[in-house]
C-alpha positions as CSV (number, residue, x, y, z in Angstrom):
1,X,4.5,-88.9,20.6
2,X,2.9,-86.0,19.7
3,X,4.4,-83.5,22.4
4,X,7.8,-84.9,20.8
5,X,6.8,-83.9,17.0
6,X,5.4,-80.1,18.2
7,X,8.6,-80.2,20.3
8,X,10.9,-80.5,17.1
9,X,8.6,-79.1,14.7
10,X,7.8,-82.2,13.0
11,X,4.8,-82.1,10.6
12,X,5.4,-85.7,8.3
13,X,5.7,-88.8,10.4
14,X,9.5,-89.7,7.8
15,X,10.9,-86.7,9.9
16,X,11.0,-88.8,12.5
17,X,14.0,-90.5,10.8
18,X,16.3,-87.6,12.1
19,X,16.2,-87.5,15.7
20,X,16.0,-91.9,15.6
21,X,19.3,-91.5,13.6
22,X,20.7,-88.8,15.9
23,X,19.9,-90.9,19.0
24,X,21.4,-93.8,17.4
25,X,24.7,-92.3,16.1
26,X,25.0,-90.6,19.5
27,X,24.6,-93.8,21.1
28,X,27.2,-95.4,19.0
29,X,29.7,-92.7,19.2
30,X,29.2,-92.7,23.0
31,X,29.7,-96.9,23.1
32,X,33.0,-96.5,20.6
33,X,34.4,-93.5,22.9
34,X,33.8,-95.8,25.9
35,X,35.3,-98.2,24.7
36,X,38.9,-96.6,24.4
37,X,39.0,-96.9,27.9
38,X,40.1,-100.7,27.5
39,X,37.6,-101.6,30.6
40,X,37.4,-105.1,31.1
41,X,34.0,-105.8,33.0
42,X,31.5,-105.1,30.2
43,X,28.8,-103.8,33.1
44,X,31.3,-100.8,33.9
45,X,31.9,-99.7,29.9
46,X,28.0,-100.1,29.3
47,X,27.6,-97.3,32.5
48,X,30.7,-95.4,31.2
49,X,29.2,-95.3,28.0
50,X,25.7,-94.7,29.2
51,X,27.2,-91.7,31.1
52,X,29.1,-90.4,28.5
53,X,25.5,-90.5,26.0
54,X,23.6,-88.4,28.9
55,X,26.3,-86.1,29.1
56,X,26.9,-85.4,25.1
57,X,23.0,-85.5,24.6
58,X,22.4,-82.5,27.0
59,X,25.0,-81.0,25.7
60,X,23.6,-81.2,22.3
61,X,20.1,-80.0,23.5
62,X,21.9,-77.1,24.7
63,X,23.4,-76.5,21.6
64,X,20.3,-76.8,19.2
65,X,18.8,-73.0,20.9
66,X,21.6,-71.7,19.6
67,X,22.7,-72.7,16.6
68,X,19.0,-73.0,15.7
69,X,18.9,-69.1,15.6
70,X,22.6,-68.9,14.3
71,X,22.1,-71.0,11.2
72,X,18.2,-69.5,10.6
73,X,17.0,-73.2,10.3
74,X,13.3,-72.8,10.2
75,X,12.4,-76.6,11.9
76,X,14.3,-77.9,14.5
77,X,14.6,-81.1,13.1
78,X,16.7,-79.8,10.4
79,X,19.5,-79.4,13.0
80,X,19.6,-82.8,13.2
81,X,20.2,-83.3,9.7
82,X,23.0,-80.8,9.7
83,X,24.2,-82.6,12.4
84,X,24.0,-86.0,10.3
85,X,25.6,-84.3,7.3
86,X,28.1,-83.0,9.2
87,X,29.2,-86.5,10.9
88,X,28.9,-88.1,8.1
89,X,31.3,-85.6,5.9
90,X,33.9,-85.7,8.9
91,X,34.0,-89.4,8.9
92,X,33.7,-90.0,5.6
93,X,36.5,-87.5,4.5
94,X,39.2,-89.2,6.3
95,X,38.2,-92.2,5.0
96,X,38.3,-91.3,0.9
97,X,41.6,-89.4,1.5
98,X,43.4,-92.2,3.5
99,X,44.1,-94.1,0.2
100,X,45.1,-91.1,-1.8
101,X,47.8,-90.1,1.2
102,X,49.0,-93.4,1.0
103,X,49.5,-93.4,-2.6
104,X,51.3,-89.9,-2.0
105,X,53.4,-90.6,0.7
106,X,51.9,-89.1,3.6
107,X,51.5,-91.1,5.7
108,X,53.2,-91.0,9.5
109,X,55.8,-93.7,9.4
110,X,57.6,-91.6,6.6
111,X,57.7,-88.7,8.9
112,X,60.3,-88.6,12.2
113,X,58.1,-88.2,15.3
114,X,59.8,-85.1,16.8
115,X,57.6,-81.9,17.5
116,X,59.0,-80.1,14.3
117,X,57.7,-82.8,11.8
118,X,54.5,-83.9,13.4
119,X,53.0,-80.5,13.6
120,X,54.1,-80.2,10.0
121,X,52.8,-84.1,9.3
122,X,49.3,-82.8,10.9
123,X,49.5,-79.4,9.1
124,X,50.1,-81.2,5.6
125,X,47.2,-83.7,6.3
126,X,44.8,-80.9,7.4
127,X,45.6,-79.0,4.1
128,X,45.2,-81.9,1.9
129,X,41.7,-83.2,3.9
130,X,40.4,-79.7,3.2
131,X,39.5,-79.8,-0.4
132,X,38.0,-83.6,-0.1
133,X,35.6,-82.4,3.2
134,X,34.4,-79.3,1.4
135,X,33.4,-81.3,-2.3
136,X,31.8,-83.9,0.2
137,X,30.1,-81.4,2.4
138,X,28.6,-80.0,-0.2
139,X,27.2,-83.1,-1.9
140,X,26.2,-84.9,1.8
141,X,24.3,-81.4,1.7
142,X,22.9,-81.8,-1.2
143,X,21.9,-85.7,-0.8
144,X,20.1,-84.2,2.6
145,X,18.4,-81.6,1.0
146,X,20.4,-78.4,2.5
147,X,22.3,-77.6,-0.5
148,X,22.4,-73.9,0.0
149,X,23.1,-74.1,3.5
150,X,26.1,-76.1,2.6
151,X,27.0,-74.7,-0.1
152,X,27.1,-71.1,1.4
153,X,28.9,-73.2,4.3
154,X,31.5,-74.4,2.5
155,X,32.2,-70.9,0.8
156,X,32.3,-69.2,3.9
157,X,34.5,-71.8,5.1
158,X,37.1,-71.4,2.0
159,X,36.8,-67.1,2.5
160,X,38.2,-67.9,5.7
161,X,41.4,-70.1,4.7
162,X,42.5,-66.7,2.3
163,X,40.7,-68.2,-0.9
164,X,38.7,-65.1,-1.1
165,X,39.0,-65.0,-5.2
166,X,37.3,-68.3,-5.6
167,X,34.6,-67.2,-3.5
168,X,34.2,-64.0,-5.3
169,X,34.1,-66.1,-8.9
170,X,31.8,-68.6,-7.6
171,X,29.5,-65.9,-6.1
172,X,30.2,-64.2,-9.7
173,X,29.1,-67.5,-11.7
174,X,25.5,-68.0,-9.8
């Protein structure tokens, strides 16, 4: 146990709530992706979805290196809590907004299904999700303890949709 806590940097044993959470959604995500297969014999969607966690855990592992250094995180547990933060904002922003584009109209059966008006379906639904993921982003962020991190996040990621000016009056206001 503790070659695993120098490993990730942990120093309090309730640090060890990130990477048990981590493992876990992975796990989960890996059983639920598994599971669109529509494989009958449970043994064969257990392996598939035991194969699937081994391959998106290394892949993460390869990952952390690298965005360890990119995002200037100074324990490598706090990846996984940007992680967390992250999957939880994704998940959660489709969720909130599902209600509000129903109430709105926008949702797929009012749409024809040609190319024309699906691209523009997914286009509208990606502009209207945008403004719900950053607010939640920011406040997962904040709930996590990486505030600034996701703050400065979520301004970057306006700057880069042409929304320059309310970056500049934010940055302006603080």
């Amino acid at each position: 146990m503790n070659g695993f806590k120098s490993r990730w940097e942990i120093t309090n044993n309730w640090q060890l709530l990130y990477p048990v959470a981590g493992i876990l959604g992975l796990g989960y995500s890996a059983y639920k992706l598994a599971s669109l297969f529509n494989i009958e014999q449970r043994l064969w969607q257990i392996v598939l979805a035991l194969a699937i966690f081994i391959t998106a855990l290394k892949v993460t592992l390869l990952l952390f290196k690298w965005l360890e250094t990119r995002w200037k995180v100074d324990q490598r547990w706090k990846v996984i809590r940007i992680f967390i933060v992250f999957a939880i904002t994704g998940s959660l922003s489709l969720v909130v907004t599902k209600p509000v584009f129903e109430l709105i109209g926008l949702v797929r059966s009012n749409f024809e299904m040609n190319g024309l008006t699906l691209v523009l379906y997914q286009v509208l639904r990606f502009l209207a999700i945008l403004p719900f993921y950053t607010l939640l982003l920011v406040f997962f962020g904040w709930m996590f303890r990486e505030y600034k991190f996701f703050l400065n996040f979520a301004l970057k990621m306006v700057s880069r949709f042409g929304l320059k000016n309310i970056v500049k009056q934010i940055d302006q206001e603080s």
